[in-house]
C-alpha positions in Angstrom: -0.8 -38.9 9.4 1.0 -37.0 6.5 3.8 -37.6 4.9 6.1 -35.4 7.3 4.6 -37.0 10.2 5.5 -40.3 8.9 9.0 -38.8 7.9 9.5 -37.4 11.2 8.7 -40.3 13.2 11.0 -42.9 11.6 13.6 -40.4 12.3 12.6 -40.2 16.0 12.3 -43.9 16.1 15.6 -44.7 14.8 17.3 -42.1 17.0 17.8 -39.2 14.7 16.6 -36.8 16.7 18.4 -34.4 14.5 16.7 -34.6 11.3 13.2 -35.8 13.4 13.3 -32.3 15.0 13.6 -30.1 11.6 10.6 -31.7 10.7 8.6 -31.7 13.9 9.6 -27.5 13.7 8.4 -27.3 10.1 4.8 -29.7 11.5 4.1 -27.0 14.6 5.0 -24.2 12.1 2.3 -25.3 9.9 0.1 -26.7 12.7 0.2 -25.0 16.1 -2.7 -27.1 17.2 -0.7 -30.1 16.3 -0.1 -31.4 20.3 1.3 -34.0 19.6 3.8 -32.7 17.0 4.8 -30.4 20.0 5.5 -32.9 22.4 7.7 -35.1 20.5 9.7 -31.8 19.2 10.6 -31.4 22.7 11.3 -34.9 23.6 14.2 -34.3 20.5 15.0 -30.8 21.4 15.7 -32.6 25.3 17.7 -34.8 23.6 19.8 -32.5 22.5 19.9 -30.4 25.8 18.2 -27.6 24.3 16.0 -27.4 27.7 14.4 -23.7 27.7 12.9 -24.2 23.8 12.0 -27.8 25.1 10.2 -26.8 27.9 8.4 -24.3 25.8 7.4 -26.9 23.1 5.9 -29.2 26.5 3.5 -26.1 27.7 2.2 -26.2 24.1 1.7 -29.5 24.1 -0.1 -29.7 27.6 -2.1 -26.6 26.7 -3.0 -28.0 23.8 -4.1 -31.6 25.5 -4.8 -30.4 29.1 -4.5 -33.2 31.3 -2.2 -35.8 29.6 0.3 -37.0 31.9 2.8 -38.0 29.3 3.6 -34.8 28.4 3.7 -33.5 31.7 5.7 -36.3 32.4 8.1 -35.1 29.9 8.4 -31.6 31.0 8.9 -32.9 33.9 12.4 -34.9 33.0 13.3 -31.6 30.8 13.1 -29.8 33.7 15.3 -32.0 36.1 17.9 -32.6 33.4 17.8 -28.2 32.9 18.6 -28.2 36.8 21.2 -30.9 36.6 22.9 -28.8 34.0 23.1 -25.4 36.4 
């Protein structure tokens, strides 16, 4: 894990998911593979209700790592709290 990855993910773990998701953007800028980068960026852009950038940040991550339920999981709860807000 690199230093932004390290950075990133104290952020998310105290509950800054603020500062967490500038550096999650600058990760998947710099590593589109990165799937796991991806998924937490949406789990903070969620947070903050940004649901259509969110959702795109989850496909990433599940095309990226076909198959893992977590992240589908997460879209998942993006996608009900995007309906709740219609």
């Amino acid at each position: 894990m690199t230093g932004i990855e390290e950075l990133s993910m104290d952020f998310y773990q105290n509950g800054d998911f603020t500062r967490a998701a500038e550096l999650f953007h600058q990760i998947v800028q710099a590593d589109k593979t990165n799937h796991k980068a991806w998924n937490a960026y949406g789990i903070c852009l969620t947070k903050h209700g940004e649901y259509d950038v969110a959702a795109g940040c989850y496909e990433n991550a599940i095309r990226l790592d076909q198959g893992n339920r977590k992240y589908q999981k997460n879209f998942e709860i993006n996608e009900k709290k995007r309906d709740q807000e219609k």
